[in-house]
TIKEBA-641915 format. One record per residue (C-alpha): residue number from 1; x negated, z, y. Coordinates in steps of 0.05 Angstrom, whole numbers, plus 5000, padded with zeros to 4 digits. Layout:
N
> n | X | Z | Y
> NUM | X | Z | Y
...
This chain:
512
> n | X | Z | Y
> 1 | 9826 | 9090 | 7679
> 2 | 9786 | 9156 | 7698
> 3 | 9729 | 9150 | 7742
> 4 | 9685 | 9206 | 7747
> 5 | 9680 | 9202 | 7826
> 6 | 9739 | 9167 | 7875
> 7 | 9749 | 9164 | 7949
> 8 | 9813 | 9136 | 7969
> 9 | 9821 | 9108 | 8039
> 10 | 9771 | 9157 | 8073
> 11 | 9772 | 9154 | 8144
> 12 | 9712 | 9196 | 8178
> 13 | 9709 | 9185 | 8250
> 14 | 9654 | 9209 | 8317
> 15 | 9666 | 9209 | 8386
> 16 | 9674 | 9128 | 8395
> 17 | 9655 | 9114 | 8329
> 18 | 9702 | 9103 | 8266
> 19 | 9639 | 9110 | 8217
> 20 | 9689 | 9098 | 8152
> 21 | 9748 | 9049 | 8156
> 22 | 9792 | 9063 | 8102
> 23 | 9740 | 9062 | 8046
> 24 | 9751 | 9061 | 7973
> 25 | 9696 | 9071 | 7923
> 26 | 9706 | 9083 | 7850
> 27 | 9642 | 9102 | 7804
> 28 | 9644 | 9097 | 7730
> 29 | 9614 | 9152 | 7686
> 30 | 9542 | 9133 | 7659
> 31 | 9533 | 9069 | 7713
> 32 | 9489 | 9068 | 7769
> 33 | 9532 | 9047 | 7822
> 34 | 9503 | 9016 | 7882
> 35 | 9529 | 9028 | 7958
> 36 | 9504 | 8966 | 7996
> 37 | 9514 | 8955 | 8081
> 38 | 9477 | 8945 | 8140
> 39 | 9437 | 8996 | 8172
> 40 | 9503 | 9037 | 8208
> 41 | 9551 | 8999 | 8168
> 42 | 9577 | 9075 | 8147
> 43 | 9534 | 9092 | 8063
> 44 | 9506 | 9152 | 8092
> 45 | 9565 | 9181 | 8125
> 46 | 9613 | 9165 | 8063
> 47 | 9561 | 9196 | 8022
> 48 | 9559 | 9259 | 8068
> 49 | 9644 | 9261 | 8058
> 50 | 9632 | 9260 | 7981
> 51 | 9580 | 9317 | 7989
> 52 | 9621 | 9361 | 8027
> 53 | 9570 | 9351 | 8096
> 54 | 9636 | 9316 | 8132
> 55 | 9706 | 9317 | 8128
> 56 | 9737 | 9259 | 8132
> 57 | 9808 | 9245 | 8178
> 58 | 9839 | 9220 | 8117
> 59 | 9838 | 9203 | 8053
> 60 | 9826 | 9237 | 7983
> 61 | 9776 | 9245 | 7943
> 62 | 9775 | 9256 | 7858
> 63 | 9717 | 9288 | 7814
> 64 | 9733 | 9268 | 7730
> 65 | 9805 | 9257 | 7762
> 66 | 9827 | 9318 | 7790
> 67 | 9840 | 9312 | 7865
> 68 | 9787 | 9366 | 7896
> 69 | 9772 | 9386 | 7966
> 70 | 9699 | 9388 | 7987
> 71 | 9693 | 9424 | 8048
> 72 | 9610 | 9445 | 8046
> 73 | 9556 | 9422 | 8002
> 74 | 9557 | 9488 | 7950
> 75 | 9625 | 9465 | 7923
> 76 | 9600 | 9397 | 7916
> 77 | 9542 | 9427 | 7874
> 78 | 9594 | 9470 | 7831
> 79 | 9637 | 9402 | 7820
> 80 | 9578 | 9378 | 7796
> 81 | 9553 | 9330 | 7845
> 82 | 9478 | 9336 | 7874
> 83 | 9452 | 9294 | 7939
> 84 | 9375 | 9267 | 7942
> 85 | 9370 | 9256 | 8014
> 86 | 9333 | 9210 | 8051
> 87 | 9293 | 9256 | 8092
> 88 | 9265 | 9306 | 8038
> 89 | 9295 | 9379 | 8050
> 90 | 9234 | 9413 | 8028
> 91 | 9193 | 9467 | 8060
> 92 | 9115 | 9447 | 8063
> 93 | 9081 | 9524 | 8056
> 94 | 9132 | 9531 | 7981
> 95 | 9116 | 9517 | 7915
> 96 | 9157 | 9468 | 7881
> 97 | 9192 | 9523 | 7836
> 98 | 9206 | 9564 | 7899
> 99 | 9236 | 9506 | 7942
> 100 | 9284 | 9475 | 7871
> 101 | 9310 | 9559 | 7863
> 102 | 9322 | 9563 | 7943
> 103 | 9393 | 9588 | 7945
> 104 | 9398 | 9596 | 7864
> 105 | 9352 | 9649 | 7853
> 106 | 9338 | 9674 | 7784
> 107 | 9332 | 9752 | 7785
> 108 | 9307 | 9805 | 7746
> 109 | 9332 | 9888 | 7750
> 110 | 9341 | 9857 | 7824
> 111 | 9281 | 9829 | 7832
> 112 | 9258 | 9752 | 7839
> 113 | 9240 | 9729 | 7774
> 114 | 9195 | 9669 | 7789
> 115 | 9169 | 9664 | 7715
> 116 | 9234 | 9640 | 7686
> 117 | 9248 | 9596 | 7749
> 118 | 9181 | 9564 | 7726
> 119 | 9189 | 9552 | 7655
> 120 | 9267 | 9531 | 7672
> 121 | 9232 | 9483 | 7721
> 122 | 9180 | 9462 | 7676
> 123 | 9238 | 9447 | 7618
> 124 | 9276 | 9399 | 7664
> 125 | 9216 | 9369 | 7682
> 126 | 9189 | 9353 | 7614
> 127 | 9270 | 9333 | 7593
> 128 | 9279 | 9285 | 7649
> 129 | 9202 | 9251 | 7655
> 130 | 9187 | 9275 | 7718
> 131 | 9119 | 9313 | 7706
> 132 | 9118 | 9358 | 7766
> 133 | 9081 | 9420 | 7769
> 134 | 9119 | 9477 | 7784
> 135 | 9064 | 9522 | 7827
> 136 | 9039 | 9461 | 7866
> 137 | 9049 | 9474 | 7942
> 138 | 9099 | 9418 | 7970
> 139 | 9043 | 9399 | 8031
> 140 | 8999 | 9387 | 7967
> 141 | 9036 | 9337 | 7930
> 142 | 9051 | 9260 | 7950
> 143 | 9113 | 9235 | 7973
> 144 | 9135 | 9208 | 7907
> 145 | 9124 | 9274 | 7879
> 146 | 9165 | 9312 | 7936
> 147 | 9222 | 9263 | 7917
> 148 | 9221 | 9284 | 7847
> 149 | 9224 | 9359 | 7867
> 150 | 9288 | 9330 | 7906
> 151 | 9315 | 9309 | 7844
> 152 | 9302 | 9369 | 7798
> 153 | 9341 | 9415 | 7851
> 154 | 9400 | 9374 | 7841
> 155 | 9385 | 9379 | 7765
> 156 | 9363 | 9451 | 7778
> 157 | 9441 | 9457 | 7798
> 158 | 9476 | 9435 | 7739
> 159 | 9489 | 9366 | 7775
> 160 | 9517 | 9311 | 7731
> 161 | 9532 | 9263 | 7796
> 162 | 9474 | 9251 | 7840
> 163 | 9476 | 9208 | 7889
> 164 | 9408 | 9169 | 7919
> 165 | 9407 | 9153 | 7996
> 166 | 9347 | 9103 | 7998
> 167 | 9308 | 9134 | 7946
> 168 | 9251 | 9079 | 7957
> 169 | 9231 | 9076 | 8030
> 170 | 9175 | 9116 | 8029
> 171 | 9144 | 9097 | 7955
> 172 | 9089 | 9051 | 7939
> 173 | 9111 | 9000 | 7886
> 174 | 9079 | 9044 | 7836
> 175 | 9117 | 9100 | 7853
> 176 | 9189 | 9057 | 7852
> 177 | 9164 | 9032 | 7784
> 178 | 9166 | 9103 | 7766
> 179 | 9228 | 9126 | 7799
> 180 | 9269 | 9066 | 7768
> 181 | 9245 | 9084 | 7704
> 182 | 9273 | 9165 | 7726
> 183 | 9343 | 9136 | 7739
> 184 | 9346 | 9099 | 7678
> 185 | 9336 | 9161 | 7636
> 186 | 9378 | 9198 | 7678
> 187 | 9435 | 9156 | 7663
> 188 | 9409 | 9150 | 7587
> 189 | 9424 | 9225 | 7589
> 190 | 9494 | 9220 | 7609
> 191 | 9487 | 9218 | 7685
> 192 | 9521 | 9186 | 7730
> 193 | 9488 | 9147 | 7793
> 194 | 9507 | 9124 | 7876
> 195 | 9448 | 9091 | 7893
> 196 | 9449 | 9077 | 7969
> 197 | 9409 | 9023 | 7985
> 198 | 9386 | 8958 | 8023
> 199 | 9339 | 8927 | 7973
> 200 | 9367 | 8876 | 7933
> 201 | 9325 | 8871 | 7892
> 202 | 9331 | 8937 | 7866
> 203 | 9406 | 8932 | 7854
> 204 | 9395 | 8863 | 7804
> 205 | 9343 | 8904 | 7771
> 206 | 9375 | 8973 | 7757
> 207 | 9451 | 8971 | 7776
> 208 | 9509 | 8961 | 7749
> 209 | 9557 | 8956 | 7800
> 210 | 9559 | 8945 | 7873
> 211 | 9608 | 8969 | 7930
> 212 | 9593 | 8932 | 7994
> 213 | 9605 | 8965 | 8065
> 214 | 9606 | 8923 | 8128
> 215 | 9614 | 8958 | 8194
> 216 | 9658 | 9015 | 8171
> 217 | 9698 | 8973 | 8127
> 218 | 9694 | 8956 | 8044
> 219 | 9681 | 8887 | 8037
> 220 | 9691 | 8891 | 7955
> 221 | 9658 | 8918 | 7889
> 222 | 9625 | 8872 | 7844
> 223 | 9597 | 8869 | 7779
> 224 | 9516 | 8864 | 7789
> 225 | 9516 | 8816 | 7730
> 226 | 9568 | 8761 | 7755
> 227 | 9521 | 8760 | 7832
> 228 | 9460 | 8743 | 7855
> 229 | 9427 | 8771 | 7919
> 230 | 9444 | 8720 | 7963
> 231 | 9520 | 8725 | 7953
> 232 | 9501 | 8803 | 7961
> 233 | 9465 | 8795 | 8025
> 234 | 9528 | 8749 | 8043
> 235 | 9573 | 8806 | 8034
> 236 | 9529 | 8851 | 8074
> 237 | 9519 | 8813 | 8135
> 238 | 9577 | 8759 | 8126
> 239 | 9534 | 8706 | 8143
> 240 | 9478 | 8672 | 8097
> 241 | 9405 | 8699 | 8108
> 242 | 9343 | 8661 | 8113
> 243 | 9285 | 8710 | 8073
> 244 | 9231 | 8651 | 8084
> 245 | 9211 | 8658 | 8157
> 246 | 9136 | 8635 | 8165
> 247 | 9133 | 8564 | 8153
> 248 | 9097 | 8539 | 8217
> 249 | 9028 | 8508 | 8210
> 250 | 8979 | 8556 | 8216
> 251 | 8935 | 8551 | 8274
> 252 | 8895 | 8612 | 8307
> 253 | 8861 | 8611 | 8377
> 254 | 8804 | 8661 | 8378
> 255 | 8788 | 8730 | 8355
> 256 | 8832 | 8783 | 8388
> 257 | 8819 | 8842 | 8346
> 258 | 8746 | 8859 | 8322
> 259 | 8733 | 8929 | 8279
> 260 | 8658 | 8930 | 8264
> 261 | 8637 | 8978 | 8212
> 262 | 8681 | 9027 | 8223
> 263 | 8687 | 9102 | 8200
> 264 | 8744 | 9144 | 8200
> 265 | 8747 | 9227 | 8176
> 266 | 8802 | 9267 | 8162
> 267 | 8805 | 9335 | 8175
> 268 | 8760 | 9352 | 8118
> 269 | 8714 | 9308 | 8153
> 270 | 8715 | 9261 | 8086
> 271 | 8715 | 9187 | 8106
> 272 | 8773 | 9156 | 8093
> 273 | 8758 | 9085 | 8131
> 274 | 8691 | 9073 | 8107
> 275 | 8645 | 9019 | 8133
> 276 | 8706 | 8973 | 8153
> 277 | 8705 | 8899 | 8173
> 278 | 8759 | 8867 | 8200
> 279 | 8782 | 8806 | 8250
> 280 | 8851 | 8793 | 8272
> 281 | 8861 | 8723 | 8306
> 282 | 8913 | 8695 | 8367
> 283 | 8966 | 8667 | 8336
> 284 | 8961 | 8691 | 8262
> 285 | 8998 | 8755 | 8227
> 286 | 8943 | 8786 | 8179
> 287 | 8980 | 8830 | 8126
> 288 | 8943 | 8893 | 8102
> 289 | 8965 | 8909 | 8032
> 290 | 8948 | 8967 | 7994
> 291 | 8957 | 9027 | 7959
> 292 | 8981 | 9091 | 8003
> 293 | 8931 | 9134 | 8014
> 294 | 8874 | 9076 | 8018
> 295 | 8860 | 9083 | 8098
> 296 | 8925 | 9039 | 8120
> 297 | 8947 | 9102 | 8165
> 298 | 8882 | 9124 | 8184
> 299 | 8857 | 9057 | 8217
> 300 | 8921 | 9040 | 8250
> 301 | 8913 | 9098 | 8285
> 302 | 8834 | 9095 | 8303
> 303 | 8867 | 9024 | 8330
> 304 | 8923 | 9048 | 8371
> 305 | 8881 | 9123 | 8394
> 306 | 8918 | 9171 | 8353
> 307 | 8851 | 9181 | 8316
> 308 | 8773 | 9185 | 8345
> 309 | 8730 | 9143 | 8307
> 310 | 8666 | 9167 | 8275
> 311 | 8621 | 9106 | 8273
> 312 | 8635 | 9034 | 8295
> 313 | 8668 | 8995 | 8351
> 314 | 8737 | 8960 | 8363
> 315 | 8740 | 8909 | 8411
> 316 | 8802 | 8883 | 8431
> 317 | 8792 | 8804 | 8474
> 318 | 8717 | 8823 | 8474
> 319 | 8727 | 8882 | 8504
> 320 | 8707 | 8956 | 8477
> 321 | 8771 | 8998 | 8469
> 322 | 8732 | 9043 | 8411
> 323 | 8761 | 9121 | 8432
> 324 | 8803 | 9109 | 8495
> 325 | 8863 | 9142 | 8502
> 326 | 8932 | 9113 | 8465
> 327 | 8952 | 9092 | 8542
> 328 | 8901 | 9062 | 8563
> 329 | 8891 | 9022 | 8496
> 330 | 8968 | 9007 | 8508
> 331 | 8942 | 8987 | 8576
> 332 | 8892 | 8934 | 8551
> 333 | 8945 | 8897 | 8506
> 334 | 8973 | 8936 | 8444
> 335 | 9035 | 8951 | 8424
> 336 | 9037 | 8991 | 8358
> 337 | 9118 | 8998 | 8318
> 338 | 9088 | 9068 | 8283
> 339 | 9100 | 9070 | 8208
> 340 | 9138 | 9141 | 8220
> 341 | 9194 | 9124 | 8274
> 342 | 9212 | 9197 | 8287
> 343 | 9144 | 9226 | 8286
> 344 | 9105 | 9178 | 8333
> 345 | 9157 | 9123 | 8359
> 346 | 9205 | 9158 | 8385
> 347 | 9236 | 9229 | 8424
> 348 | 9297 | 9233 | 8384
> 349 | 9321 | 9284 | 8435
> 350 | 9315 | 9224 | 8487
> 351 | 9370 | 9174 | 8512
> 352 | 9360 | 9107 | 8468
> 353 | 9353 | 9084 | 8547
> 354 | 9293 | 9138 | 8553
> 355 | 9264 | 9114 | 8491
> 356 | 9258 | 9040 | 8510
> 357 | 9218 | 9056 | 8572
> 358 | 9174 | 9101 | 8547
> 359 | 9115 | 9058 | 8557
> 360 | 9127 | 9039 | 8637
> 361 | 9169 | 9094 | 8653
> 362 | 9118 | 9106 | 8697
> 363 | 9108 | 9041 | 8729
> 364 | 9153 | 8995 | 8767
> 365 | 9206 | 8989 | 8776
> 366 | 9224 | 9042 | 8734
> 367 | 9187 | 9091 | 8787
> 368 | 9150 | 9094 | 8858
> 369 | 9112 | 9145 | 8884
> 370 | 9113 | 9188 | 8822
> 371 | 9200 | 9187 | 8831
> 372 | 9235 | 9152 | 8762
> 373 | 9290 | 9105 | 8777
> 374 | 9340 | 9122 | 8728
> 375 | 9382 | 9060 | 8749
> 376 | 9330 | 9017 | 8742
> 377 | 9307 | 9048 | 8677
> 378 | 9383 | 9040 | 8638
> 379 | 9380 | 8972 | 8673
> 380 | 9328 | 8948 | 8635
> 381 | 9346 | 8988 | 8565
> 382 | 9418 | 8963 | 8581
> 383 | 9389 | 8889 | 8566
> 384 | 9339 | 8899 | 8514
> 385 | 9392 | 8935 | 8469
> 386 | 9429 | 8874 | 8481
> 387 | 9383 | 8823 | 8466
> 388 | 9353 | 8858 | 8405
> 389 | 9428 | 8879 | 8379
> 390 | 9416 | 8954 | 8374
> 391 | 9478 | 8984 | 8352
> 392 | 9500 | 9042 | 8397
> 393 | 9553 | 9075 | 8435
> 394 | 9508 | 9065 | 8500
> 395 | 9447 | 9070 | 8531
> 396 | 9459 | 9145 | 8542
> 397 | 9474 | 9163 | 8470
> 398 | 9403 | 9213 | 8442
> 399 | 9368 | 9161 | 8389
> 400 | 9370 | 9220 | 8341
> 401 | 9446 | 9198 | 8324
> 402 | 9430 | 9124 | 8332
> 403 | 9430 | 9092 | 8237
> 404 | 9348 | 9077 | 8218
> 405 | 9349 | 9004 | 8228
> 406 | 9375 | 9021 | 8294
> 407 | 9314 | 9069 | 8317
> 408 | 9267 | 9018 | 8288
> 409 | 9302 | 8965 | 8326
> 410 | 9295 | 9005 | 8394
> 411 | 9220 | 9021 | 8377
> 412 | 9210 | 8937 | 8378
> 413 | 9250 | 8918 | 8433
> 414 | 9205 | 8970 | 8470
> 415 | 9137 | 8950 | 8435
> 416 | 9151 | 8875 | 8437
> 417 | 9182 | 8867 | 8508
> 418 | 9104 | 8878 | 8538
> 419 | 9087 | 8823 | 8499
> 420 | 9013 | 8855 | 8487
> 421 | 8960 | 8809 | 8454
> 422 | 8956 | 8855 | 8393
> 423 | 9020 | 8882 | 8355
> 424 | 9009 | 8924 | 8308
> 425 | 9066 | 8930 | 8262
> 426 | 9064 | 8988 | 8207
> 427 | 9118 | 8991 | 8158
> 428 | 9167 | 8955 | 8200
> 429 | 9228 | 8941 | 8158
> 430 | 9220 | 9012 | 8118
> 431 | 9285 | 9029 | 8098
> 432 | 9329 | 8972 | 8127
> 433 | 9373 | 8917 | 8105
> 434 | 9366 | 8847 | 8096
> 435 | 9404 | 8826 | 8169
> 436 | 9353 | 8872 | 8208
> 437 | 9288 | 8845 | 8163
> 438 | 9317 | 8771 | 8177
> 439 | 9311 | 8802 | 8260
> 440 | 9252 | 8834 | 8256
> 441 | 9209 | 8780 | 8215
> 442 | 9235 | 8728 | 8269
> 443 | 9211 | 8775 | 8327
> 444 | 9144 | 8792 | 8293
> 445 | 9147 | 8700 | 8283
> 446 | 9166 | 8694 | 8351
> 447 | 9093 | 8732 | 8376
> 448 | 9050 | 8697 | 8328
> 449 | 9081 | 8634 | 8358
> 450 | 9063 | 8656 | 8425
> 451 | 8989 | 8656 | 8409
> 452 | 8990 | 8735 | 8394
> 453 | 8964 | 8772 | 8339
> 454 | 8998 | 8809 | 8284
> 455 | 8961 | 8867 | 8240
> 456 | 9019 | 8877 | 8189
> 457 | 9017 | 8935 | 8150
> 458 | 9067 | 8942 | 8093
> 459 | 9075 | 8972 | 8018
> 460 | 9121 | 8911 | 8016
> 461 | 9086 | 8864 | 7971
> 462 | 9137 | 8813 | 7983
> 463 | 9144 | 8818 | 8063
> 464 | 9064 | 8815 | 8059
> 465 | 9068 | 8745 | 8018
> 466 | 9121 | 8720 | 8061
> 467 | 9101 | 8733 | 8128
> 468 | 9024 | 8730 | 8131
> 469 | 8983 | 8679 | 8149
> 470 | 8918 | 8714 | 8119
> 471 | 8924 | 8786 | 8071
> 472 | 8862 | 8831 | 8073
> 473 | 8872 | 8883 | 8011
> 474 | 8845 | 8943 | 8032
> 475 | 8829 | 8998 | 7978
> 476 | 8792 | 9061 | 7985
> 477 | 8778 | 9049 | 8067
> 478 | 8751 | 8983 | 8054
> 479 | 8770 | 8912 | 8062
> 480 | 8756 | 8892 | 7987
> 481 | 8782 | 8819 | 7997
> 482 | 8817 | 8772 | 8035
> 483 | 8874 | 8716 | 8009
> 484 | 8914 | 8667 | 8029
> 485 | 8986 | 8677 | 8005
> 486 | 8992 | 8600 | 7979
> 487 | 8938 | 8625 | 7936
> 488 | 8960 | 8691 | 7904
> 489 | 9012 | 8728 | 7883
> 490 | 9038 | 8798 | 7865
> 491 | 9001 | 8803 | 7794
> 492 | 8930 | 8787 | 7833
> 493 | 8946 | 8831 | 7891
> 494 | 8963 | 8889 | 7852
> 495 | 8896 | 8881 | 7807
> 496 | 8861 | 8874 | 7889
> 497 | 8904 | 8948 | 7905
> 498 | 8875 | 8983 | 7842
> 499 | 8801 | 8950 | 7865
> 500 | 8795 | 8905 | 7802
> 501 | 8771 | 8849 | 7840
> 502 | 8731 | 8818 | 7787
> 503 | 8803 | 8812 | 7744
> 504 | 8833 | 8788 | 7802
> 505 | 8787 | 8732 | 7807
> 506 | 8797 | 8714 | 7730
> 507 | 8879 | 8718 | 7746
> 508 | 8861 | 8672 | 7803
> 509 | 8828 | 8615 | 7766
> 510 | 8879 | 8625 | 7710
> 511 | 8934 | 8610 | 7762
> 512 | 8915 | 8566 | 7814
């Protein structure tokens, strides 16, 4: 049998790291073909081989059956195959049109001929559903939207193979409604699909097939239809997974967090929290859900001083922290895990070992007198990379090269070890598999059974149900309701996002 991609036994290897262990993954035409593994268990890199990014130490790879040597990214595109990354490769001040052409330019008697990039755009937009508007600046358009522009400049390309490295961690549920739908029609259309991807869910609901990678190594391919996502999550981790993690009694101790009335701006000076209420209690996790866009971002970071607050207080253990600087609020008891790891969690340039003391670098015993103690400071990231089972060379090695669920696990370990009385968690299993959600949901456990408070903040709807002990739905900047998760479900909480509350209290009595 042809397959329209195989890699044979690739081996790609880094200093100290063999990233692919004599892989094999075959990919039928027309199937979407799901690449399943841990965070670091080697999708991305094998992905980067087949798209010409790497070159692996050994083993061959085959495009419609011809044996074919991909040495950069423009003969991948010429073979056919197109790469939606993870991290969108889009420049903010370009239209959409401008960014899909960049590198394919349409000219003219020598000239730029942006008119028939525009209607060629428009065209592939209208064929494959993806209603994007070609003169749209990317800063201007929502993440969903900028993934789609990823997509067309594959299409843009003549692709035919495109492959998907977690296409869904940064969409709202609406927008990986939409998407799903997107891949479907792509592969209506004669495309074929690698999804990489954590979510299990996602594979029973779109995939065909799934190739499993553990730690470098293929575990096996299966046929989505003969599994079910706990033998999946099996294969990933090879061990069986608890998902249910918060079935303690629930008993809180107090008000830690108060927000009274509180106002927000952004820079247009538009509210965007607007007259907010909202009390977190010792010992509880409160899960925000919520559309993106609704004031999530904006009031974790009047919380945690990344934002000054127009009108209102927050009190933190009865004690005004409304405005103070993000250290000193750090100070009084917060930890925050930032919804954007690279952006406000970590210095990817930084030593995993820098990152991990990067809020008491400055105090002892990592430093006297103004003087760091650089033993002291590896010391102590030396056992917290241990004990939270971050996956790197050493404590030396710059966090930029460290897999996602990696980062995100350094980010905790440093957030969590202060034990502070709030912990605000935003997005914390965004883009990671099932093994390091299992670790993190324990962890986040672990504080509310300490007497701590959680503010959970997630476009998870599931995580929210399964790990809150109350769920405030906030839509645009206020709290609109609060639930109990024994009490709700998805279908009520999604009419709570779109601020129907008066169907959700009709769903309500229908259900329970």
């Amino acid at each position: 049998m042809s397959y329209v991609i195989e890699m044979r036994n690739i081996r790609k290897e880094f200093p100290g790291i063999v990233a692919n262990d004599d892989i094999t993954l075959q990919v039928n035409k027309g199937e979407i073909h799901a690449l399943l593994g841990e965070n670091g268990a080697g999708k991305s890199t094998l992905m980067n081989v087949l798209f010409g990014l790497y070159q692996p130490e050994k083993g061959d790879i085959r495009v419609k059956g011809k044996k074919v040597n991909i040495t950069d990214p423009n003969i991948a595109n010429s073979l056919g195959i197109g790469m939606v990354h993870q991290h969108f490769m889009l420049i903010d001040k370009f239209t959409v049109t401008e960014n899909i052409i960049l590198g394919s330019e349409p000219t003219l008697g020598g000239k730029l001929d942006l008119k028939h990039a525009g209607k060629q755009v428009m065209k592939l937009s209208e064929q494959y559903g993806l209603d994007v508007k070609p003169n749209k600046k990317i800063e201007d358009i929502s993440v969903g939207m900028q993934q789609r522009v990823e997509i067309l400049k594959t299409l843009y390309r003549g692709a035919d193979i495109l492959i998907f490295d977690e296409p869904t961690a940064v969409l709202t549920p609406l927008e990986v409604k939409e998407l799903t739908k997107i891949m479907k029609l792509l592969v209506k259309e004669g495309k074929s699909i690698i999804l990489i991807t954590h979510k299990l869910k996602e594979i029973m609901e779109i995939c065909d097939r799934c190739t499993v990678i553990r730690r470098g190594k293929g575990i096996g391919t299966v046929e989505v239809k003969d599994t079910n996502p706990d033998q999946l999550a099996s294969m990933m981790v090879g061990r069986q997974v608890n998902t249910k993690v918060n079935d303690e009694p629930y008993k809180p101790n107090g008000d830690v967090l108060i927000v009274d009335n509180l106002t927000v701006v952004d820079s247009r000076k538009v509210p965007v929290v607007d007259q907010l209420n909202l009390t977190v209690k010792g010992g509880e996790i409160l899960g925000i859900a919520g559309v993106d866009g609704n004031g999530q971002t904006e009031l974790i970071e009047a919380i945690s001083g990344l934002r000054k607050v127009k009108k209102g207080s927050i009190t933190l253990n009865q004690k005004e922290i409304t405005n103070l600087s993000p250290r000193k609020i750090t100070e009084k008891g917060v930890g925050h895990i930032p919804e954007d790891r690279h952006k406000h969690g970590l210095v990817l340039d930084f030593s995993v070992g820098e990152n991990i003391v990067l809020q008491t670098y400055y105090q002892k015993p990592q430093a006297t007198a103004g003087y760091l103690h650089y033993n002291n400071i590896y010391q102590k990231a030396k056992s917290l990379i241990k004990e939270y089972d971050v996956r790197t060379p050493d404590a030396y090695t710059p966090a930029r090269a460290l897999s996602g669920g990696n980062q995100q696990k350094a980010i905790i370990a440093r957030e969590i070890d202060r034990s502070p009385d709030l912990l605000i968690a935003a997005q914390p299993t965004r883009g990671l598999d099932v093994g390091a959600i299992e670790f993190i949901h324990n962890k986040l456990i672990e504080e509310r059974k300490q007497g701590k408070a959680v503010l959970l903040v997630s476009f998870e709807l599931d995580e929210i149900l399964n790990l809150s002990d109350r769920i405030a739905v906030i839509y645009e900047g206020r709290i609109i309701d609060i639930v109990t998760p024994s009490e709700t479900n998805e279908n009520e909480l999604g009419l709570l996002m779109a601020g129907q509350k008066e169907k959700a209290a009709v769903q309500r009595e229908e259900n329970f």
